[in-house]
C-alpha positions as CSV (number, residue, x, y, z in Angstrom):
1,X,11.9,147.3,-224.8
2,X,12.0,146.0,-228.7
3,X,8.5,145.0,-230.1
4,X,7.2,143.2,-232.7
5,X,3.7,143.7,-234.7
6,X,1.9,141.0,-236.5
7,X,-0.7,142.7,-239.0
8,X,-0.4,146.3,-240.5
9,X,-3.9,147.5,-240.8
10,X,-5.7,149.9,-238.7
11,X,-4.9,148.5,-235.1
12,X,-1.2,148.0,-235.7
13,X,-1.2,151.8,-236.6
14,X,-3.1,153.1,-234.1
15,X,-0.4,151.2,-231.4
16,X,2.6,151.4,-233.4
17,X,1.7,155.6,-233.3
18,X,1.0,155.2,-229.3
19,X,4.1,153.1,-228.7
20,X,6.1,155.9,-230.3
21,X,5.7,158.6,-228.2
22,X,6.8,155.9,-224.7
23,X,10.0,156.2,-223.5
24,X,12.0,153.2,-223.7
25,X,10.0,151.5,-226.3
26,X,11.0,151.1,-229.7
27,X,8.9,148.7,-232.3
28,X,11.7,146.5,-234.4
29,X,9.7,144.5,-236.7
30,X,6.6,144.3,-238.9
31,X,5.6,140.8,-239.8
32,X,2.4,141.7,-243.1
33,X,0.9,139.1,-245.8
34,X,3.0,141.3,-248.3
35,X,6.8,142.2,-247.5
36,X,5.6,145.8,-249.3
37,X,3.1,146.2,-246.3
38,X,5.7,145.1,-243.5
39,X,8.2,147.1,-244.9
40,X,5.9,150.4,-245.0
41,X,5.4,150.3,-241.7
42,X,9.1,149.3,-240.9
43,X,10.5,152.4,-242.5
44,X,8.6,154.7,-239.9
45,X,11.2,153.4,-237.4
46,X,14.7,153.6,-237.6
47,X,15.5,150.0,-236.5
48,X,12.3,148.5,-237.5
49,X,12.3,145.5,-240.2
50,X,10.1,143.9,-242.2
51,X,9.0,140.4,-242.6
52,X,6.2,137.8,-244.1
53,X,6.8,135.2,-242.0
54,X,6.1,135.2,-238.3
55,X,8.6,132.6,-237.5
56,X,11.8,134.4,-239.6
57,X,10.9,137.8,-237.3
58,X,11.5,135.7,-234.4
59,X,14.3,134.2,-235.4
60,X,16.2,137.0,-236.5
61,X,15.0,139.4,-233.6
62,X,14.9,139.0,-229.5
63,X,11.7,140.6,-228.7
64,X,10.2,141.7,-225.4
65,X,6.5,141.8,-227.1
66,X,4.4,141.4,-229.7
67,X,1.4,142.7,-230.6
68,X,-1.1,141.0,-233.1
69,X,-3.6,142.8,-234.5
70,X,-5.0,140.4,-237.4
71,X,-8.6,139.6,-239.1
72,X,-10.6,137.6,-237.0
73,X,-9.8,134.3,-239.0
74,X,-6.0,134.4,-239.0
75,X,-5.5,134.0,-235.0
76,X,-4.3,130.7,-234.3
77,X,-0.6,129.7,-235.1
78,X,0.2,133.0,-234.5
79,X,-0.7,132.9,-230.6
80,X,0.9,129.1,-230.7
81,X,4.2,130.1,-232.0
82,X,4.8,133.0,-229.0
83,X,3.9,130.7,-226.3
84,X,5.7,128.4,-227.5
85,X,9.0,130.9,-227.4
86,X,7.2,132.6,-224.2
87,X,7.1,136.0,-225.7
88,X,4.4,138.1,-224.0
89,X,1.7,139.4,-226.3
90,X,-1.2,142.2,-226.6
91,X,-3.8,140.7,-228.7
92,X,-6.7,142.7,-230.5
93,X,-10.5,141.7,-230.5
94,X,-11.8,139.7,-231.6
95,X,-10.0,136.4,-230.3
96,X,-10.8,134.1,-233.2
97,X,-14.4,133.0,-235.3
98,X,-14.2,129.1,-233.6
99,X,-13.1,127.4,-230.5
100,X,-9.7,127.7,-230.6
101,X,-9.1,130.0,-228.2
102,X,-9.5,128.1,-225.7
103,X,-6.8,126.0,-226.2
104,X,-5.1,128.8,-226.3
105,X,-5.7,129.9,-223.1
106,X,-5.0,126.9,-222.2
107,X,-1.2,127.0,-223.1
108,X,-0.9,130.4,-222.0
109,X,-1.8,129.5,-218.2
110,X,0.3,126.2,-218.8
111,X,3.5,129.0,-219.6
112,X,2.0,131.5,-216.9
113,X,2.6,133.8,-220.0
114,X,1.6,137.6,-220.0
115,X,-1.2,138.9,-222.0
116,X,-3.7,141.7,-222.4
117,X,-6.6,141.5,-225.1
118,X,-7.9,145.2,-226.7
119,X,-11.0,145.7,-224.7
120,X,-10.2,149.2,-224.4
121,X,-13.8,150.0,-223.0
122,X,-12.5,148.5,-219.6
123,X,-10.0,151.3,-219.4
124,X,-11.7,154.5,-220.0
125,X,-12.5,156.8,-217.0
126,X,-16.3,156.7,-217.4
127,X,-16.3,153.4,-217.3
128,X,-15.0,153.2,-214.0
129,X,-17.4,155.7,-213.0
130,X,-20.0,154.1,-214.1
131,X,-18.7,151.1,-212.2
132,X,-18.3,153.1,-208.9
133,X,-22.2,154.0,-209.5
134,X,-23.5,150.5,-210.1
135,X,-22.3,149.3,-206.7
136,X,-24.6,151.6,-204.8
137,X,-27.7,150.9,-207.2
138,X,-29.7,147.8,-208.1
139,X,-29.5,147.2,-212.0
140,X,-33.0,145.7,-213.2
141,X,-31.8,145.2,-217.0
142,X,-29.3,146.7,-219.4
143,X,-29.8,147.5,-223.1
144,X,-26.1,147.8,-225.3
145,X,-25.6,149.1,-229.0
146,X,-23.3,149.0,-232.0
147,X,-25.6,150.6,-234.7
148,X,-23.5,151.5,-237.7
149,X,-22.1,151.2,-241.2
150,X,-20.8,148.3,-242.9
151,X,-16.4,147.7,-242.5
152,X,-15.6,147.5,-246.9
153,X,-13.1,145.0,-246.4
154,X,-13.7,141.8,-248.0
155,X,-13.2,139.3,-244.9
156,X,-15.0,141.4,-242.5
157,X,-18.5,141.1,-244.9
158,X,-17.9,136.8,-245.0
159,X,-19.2,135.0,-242.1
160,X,-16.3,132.5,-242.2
161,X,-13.6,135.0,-242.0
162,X,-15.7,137.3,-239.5
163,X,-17.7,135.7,-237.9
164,X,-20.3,138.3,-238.3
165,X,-20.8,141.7,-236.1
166,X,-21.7,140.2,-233.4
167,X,-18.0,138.8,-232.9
168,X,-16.0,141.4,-235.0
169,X,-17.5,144.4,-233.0
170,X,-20.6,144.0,-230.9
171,X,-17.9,142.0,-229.0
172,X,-16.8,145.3,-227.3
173,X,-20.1,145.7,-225.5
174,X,-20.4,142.5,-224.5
175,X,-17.5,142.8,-222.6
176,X,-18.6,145.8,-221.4
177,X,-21.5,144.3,-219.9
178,X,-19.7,141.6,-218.4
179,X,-17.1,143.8,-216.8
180,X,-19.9,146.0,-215.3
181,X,-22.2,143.2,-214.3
182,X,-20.6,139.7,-214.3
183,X,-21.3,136.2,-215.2
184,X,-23.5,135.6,-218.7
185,X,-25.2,132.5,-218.4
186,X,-27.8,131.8,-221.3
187,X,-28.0,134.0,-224.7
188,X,-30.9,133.9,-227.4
189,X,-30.1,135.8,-230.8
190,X,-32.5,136.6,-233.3
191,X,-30.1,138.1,-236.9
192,X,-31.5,138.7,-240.7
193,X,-29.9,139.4,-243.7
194,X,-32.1,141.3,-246.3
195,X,-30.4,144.5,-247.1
196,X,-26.7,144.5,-247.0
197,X,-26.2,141.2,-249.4
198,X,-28.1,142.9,-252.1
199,X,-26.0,146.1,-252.0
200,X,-22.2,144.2,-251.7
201,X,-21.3,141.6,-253.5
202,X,-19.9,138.5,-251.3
203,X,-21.9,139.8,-247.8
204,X,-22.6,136.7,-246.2
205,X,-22.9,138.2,-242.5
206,X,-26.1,139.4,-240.8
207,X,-28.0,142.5,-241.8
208,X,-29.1,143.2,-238.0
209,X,-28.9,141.2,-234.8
210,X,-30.6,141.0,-231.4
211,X,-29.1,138.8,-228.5
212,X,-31.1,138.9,-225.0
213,X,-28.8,137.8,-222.2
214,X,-29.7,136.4,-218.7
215,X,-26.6,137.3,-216.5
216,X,-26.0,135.2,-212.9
217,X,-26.8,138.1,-211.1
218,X,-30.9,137.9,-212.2
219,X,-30.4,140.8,-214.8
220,X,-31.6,140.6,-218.4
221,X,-29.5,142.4,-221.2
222,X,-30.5,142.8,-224.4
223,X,-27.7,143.6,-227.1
224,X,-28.6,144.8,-231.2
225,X,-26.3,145.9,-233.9
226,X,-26.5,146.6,-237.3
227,X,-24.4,147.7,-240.3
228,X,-27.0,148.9,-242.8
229,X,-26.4,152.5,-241.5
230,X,-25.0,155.0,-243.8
231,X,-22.2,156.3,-241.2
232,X,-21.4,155.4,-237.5
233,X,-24.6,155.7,-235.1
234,X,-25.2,154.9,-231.4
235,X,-22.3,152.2,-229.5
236,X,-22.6,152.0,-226.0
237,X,-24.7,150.3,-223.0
238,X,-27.5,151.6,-221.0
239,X,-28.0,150.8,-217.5
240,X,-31.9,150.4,-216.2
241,X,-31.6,151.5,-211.8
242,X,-33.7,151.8,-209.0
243,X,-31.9,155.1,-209.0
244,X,-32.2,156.0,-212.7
245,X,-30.5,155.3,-215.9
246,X,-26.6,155.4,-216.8
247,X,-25.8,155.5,-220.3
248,X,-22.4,154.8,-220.9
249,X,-21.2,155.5,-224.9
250,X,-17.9,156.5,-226.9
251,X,-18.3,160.0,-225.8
252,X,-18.9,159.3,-222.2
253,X,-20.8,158.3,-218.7
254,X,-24.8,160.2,-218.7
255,X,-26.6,160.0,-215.5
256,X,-30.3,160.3,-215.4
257,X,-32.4,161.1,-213.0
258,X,-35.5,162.2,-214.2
259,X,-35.1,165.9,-215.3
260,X,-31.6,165.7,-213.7
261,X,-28.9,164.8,-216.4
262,X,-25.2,164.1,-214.9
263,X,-23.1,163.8,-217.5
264,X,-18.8,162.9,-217.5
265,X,-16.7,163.4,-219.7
266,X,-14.4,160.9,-221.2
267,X,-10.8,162.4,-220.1
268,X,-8.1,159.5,-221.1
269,X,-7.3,157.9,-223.9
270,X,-8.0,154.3,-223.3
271,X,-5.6,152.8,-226.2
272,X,-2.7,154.8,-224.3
273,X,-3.7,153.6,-220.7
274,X,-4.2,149.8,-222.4
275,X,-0.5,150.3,-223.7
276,X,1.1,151.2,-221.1
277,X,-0.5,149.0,-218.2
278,X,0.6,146.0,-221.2
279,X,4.2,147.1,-221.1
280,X,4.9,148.1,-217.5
281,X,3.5,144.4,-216.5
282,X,6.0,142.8,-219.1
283,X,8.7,145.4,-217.7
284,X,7.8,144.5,-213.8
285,X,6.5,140.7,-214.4
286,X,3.2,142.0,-212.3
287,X,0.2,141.5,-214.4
288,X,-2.2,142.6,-212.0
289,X,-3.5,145.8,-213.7
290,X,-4.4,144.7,-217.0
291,X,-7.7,144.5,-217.2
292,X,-8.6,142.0,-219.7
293,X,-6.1,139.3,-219.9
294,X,-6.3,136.3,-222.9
295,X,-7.9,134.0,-220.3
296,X,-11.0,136.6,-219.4
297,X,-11.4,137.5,-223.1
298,X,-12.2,133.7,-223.8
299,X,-15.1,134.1,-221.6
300,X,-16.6,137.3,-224.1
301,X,-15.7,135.2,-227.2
302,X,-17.7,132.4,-225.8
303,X,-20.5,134.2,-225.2
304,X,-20.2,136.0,-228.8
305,X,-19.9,132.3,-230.2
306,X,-22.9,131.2,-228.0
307,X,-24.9,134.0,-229.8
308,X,-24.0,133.1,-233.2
309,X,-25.3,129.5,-232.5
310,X,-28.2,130.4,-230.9
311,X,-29.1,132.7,-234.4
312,X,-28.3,129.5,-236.4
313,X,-30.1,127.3,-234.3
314,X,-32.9,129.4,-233.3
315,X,-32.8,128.2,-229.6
316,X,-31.8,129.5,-226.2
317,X,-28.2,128.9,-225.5
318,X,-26.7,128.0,-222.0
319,X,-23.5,129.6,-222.3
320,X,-20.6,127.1,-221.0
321,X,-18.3,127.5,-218.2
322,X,-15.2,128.3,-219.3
323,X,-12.6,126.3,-217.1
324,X,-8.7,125.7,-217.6
């Protein structure tokens, strides 16, 4: 399989190092903002090219896949371009900062096209444990975390490029929650800026941020972030049981029962199982495994959205039906 990457930051890395080590699977082109970026990457592959424009890539090279791991505010003609060549694509979080993607999604059922989205939560072991454990319990509320430092790139810290932490990572739990849980129906956010703007020049997004959820199922979910920490702290997602607490985090799956702590051990690495569930649909045409497809993702982005409005606003938001 020959694949294509658009974006050569962090993400395209970390899949380009992954894809490596597959059999069968050999990455041909680099599309960057800079031909110096597309062509670093390039030269750690034998066949692999370099480009600046996504178009040129596809015109010069048949490929099976691509993968587009880009800032937040750069989706858009991208995703319009492959489905309009019907190239399959793996898309990181998160989707986009506006409404776009859902016409999108759109286009991508109209084509019946392959995708996968880089929730990689929804592929870790203790996530399906935890899973296995919720169906036996009755969960009262949940409470979800992404307490950490602040990302020092320039688009991350602008709102408009961002859209804020609540979209650019908190987006992860969110997911989480609706994986685990199902439906979001209303969202009311509460963010302030006081700290982080004061420290770096051009920070435009929130400080901290609290977003208390009301899922179709009766639950209530509250979800807080920050990035005024000095290093990474707590990410993950507590679960509130008749039968106790699960705390699900990076590390993995903690069952509490009073004194009694259960705990699992993460034992996969989710970015490899993502990978290769992505590649062996495009390789069989069966996209049943993948676990978060472009069309479920556009649910999480529009509750993420819903969230950001509701902080602006300063109101409860009913969180719309997403419907193709």
């Amino acid at each position: 399989m020959k694949i294509g990457f658009i974006g050569t930051g962090w993400f395209a890395k970390t899949h380009a190092a992954l894809l490596a080590k597959m059999d069968g699977v050999e990455v041909t082109a680099f599309c960057g903002t800079s031909i110096e970026k597309a062509e670093k990457e390039a030269r750690n592959w034998s066949n692999a090219k370099g480009y600046t424009n996504v178009e040129e890539m596809l015109d010069k090279q048949k490929l099976d896949a691509v993968y587009i791991c880009v800032p937040p505010m750069a989706h858009g003609a991208i995703e319009f371009t492959l489905i309009e060549r019907n190239i399959p694509f793996f898309v990181e979080k998160p989707l986009g900062i506006d409404e776009q993607p859902l016409y999108i999604a759109k286009k991508i059922e109209e084509k019946g096209l392959i995708t996968s989205v880089g929730y990689q939560w929804r592929y870790k072991e203790t996530t399906k444990k935890a899973l296995s454990l919720l169906e036996n319990r009755n969960v009262g509320m949940a409470l979800g975390y992404w307490m950490g430092n602040m990302p020092m790139v320039p688009w991350w810290r602008n709102q408009k490029t961002s859209g804020g932490q609540f979209v650019e990572q908190t987006t992860h739990i969110v997911d989480l929650l609706r994986f685990l849980c199902g439906d979001i129906t209303e969202v009311y956010a509460a963010y302030s800026s006081n700290i982080m703007n004061e420290k770096v020049k051009g920070t435009t997004v929130s400080d901290v941020g609290t977003v208390t959820m009301k899922l179709k199922n009766g639950m209530v979910a509250t979800v807080s972030n920050t990035c005024i920490l000095p290093e990474s702290g707590k990410v993950g997602l507590d679960f509130y049981t008749d039968k106790g607490v699960l705390e699900l985090g990076n590390e993995g799956l903690r069952e509490v029962k009073g004194n009694q702590i259960l705990e699992y051990k993460e034992q996969v690495n989710p970015y490899i199982e993502e990978n290769k569930i992505f590649l062996n649909a495009i390789k069989t045409g069966n996209p049943s495994q993948i676990l978060s497809n472009y069309k479920d993702a556009v649910i999480t982005h529009q509750v993420t959205m819903a969230a950001n409005q509701s902080a602006i606003s300063g109101q409860p938001i009913i969180v719309k039906n997403f419907a193709l």
